[in-house]
Residue, then its C-alpha position, 0 to 999 in steps of 0.5 A: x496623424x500624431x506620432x505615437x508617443x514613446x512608452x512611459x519611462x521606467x513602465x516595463x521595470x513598474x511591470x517587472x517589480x509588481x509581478x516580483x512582488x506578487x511572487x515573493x508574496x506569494x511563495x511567502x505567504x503563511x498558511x492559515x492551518x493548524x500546526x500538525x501534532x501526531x496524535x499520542x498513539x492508543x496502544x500500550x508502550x510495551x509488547x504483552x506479558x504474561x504465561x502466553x508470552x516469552x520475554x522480548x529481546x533486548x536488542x533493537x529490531x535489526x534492518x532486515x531484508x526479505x531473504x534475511x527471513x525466507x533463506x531458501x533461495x528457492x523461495x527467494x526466487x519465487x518472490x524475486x519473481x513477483x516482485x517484477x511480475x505481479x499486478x498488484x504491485x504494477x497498480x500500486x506503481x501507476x498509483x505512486x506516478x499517478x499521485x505523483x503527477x498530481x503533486x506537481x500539478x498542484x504545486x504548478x499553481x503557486x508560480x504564474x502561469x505565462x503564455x505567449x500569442x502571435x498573430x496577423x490580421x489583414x482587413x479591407x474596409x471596401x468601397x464607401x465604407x468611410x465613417x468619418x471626414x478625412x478618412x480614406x473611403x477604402x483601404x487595405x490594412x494590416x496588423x502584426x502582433x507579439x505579446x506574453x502574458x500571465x492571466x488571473x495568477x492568485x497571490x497566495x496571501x492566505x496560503x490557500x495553494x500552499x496549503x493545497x501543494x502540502x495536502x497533494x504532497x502528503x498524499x503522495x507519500x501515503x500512496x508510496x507507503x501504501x505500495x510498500x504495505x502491498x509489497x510486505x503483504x504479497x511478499x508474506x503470502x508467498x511465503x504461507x502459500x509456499x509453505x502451506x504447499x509443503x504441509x499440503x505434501x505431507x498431509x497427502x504422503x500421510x493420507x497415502x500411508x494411511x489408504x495402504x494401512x487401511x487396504x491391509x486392514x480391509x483385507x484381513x478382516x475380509x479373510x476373518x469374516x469369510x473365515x466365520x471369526x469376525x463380524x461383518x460390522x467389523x469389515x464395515x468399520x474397515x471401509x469406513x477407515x479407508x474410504x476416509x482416507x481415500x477421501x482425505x488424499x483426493x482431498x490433499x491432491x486438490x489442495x496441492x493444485x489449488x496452492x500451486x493456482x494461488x502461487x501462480x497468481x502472487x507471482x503472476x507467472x508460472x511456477x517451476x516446479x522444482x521450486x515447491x518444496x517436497x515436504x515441511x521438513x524441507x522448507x522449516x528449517x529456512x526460515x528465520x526468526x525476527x525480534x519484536x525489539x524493545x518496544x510497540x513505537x516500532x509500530x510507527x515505521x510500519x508501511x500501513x501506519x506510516x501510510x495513515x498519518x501522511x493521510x492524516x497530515x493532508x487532510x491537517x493541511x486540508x483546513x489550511x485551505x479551507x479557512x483561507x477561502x473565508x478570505x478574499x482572493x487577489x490575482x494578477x493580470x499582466x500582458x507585454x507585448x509588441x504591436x504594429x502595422x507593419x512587420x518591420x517596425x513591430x520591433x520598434x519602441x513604438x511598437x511596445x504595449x503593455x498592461x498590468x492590473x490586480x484584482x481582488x474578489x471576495x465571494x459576499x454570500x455563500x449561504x455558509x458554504x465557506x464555514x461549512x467547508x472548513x468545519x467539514x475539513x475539520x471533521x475529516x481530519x478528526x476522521x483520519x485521526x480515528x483511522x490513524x488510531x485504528x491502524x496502530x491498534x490493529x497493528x499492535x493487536x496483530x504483533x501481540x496476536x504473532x507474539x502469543x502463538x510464538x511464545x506457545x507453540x513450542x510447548x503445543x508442538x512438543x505435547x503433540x509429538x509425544x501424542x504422535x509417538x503414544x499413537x504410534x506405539x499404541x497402533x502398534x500394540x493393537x496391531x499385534x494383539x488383534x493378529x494375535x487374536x487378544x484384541x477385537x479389530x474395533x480396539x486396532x480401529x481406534x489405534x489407528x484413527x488415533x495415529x491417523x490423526x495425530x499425524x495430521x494434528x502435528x503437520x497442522x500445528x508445524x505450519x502454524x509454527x512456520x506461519x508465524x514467523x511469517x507473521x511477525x516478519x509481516x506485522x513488525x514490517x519486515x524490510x518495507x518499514x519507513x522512517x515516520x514523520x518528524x511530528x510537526x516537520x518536514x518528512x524524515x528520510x521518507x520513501x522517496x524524495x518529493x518528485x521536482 
């Protein structure tokens, strides 16, 4: 039997040089995609002006957190609360891991992928199973085996895993930005519900007052009735007046359960109690307001808008990969390993093998499929345009929208209080002359209707007041805004670093 003949000289380091080449060129292949330009936003460059608007400060937007805005340290511990509890919050989170993971899966697949195998074989051919002259009739044989290996590694020539890696990275970081939006808004609905439980205090406290004016009311126009001096319609029109109000605090008392309810939901815990707010007087004065600063760009570090170009800029890079599998796909076989009949010599040069080969594939017909899947990457990308447009213009509408009730509730506010006091005189002027005996009840029954709702109309127009700082502290970003992407770069202090 001939000796094996020892390996060819300089064939592992002919191995160890194609696979370096093969990853240098493929960690330095270019991408076939277009150069990402952010599109020139469809909205005016400065905020709104006209008689509905104040004029905007001169300042720069301040960085801001939560409890810079809602001061209350009551309500600053509901929303320190929902911030560990809700589940919206934890979905978003399993969404950031869950793009995260398939980032790194995806990135995976620009380095070769090695596997490594070990095995034992014993055979025995048996009696009378020679097959040729010279060999034994019988025998038994073994076979020990070590080997590594990489299987059909793609050299990304065209870009194509490179162009898939920039697309699972860019989506990574809106799935992120999106969690942030989700923060802003649960944050935002905390503090309308805390607030819309005040109101809803102050409306049953009114309601209430309004059952005892109405019980007096019903009393002495009973006793004026039974006296032959007052028409029964009189006594009806009274009943009417408290049964109303009898309604509107049955009314009051489901809505102040129902806002508990929906805290208790934002939060995802139970409430305490001692952290509502007894009454819109006690919870107006805590929140702060934020300036518009100087112009709309500071739309672009919304969450929601930052969220909508990182979609953008993956379906961009989406094309890359789409024109590169117009062209041919080269892959790499390689496998080293150690072989021998007998385990003491598996080690030995002779024992060595290895094989290495490219291979090059090139799909001849397709129907057009490939053509079609880089117009339709295309089209989606034209997509996200038209979905990143909307998004700052829905933006830019909802802090003008926050602008316009700010620059005019305060002249609403002050008609209303001096309605209120103008009821609250005229009520007490019907009063006496309908005791006096002047006035019919029906003029008293007005005055009081009128007063009745003034008082609501004013605790309205107060959360409304106190909403909008709410909304401008959500439609401006509040403390979730982010950085925007440098246009055509790598992301700029972006929500997090990509994941390793």
């Amino acid at each position: 039997m001939a000796e094996a003949a020892p390996p060819a000289a300089g064939g592992e380091c002919g191995v160890k040089r194609l696979i370096s080449f093969a990853l240098i060129a493929s960690l330095g292949a270019c991408t076939l995609g277009p150069r990402y330009e952010r599109p020139t936003p469809a909205v005016p460059l400065s905020w709104p002006v006209g008689d509905a608007y104040l004029r905007q400060s001169e300042a720069v937007l301040p960085a801001v957190s939560y409890r810079d805005i809602f001061r209350d340290p009551r309500l600053q511990r509901i929303i320190e609360t929902a911030l560990v509890n809700n589940q919206d919050l934890a979905l978003a989170a399993a969404n950031i891991a869950a793009a995260r993971e398939r980032f790194r899966i995806q990135r995976a697949e620009i380095l070769p992928q090695v596997d490594a195998t070990g095995s034992y074989t014993e055979s025995d051919r048996g009696n009378g199973a020679g097959s040729g002259v010279g060999q034994a009739a019988s025998g038994r044989q073994t076979n020990y085996r070590l080997q590594a290996g990489i299987t059909a590694f793609e050299i990304d020539l065209f870009g194509r895993i490179r162009s898939l890696t920039e697309a699972e990275r860019n989506r990574y970081f809106a799935t992120e930005a999106g969690a942030r939006a989700t923060r802003l808004a649960l944050v935002g609905d905390i503090a309308n519900a805390w607030l819309t439980y005040a109101a809803d205090k102050d409306l049953l406290a009114i309601g209430e007052r309004t059952v005892r004016s109405a019980e007096e009311s019903v009393r002495l126009t009973r006793l004026r009735l039974e006296g032959g001096i007052a028409p029964r319609t009189d006594l009806r029109q009274a009943e009417q007046t408290l049964e109303q109000a009898r309604a509107d605090v049955a009314q009051a008392r489901t809505d102040l359960a129902q806002d508990v309810n929906l805290l208790q939901l934002l939060v995802g815990a139970p409430v305490d109690p001692a952290l509502l707010p007894s009454a819109l007087a006690d919870a107006e004065p805590t929140i702060a307001e934020l300036p518009a600063g100087l112009d709309s760009t500071i739309l672009l570090r919304r969450p929601d808008v930052v969220q909508a170009e990182y979609q953008l800029r993956a379906a961009n890079a989406e094309i890359g990969a789409a024109r590169a599998a117009l062209f041919p796909r080269i892959s790499l076989t390689a496998v080293l390993g150690l072989a021998s009949t007998a385990l003491g010599d598996l080690f030995s040069g002779d024992a060595f093998n290895w094989s290495v080969g490219p291979q090059a594939s090139y799909s001849i017909f397709q129907g057009g499929a490939a053509r079609a899947n880089v117009r339709l990457s295309q089209a989606q990308r034209d997509a996200a345009v038209a979905s990143y447009q909307r998004t700052i213009q829905t933006a830019f509408r909802e802090v003008s929208d926050a602008l316009a009730r700010r620059g005019t509730i305060a002249e609403q506010l002050r008609a209303q209080r001096a309605n209120l006091a103008a009821s609250e005189d005229n009520y007490a002027l019907s009063e006496a002359r309908f005791r006096g005996g002047i006035d019919p009840f029906l003029q008293t029954l007005i005055a009081q209707r009128s007063l009745y709702a003034a008082q609501r109309q004013l605790v309205a127009t107060r959360l409304v007041r106190a909403q909008n700082l709410v909304q401008l502290y959500r439609t401006l970003g509040g403390d979730s805004q982010l950085d925007a992407p440098r246009n055509g770069g790598p992301v700029q202090a972006g929500p997090t670093p990509p994941p390793r």
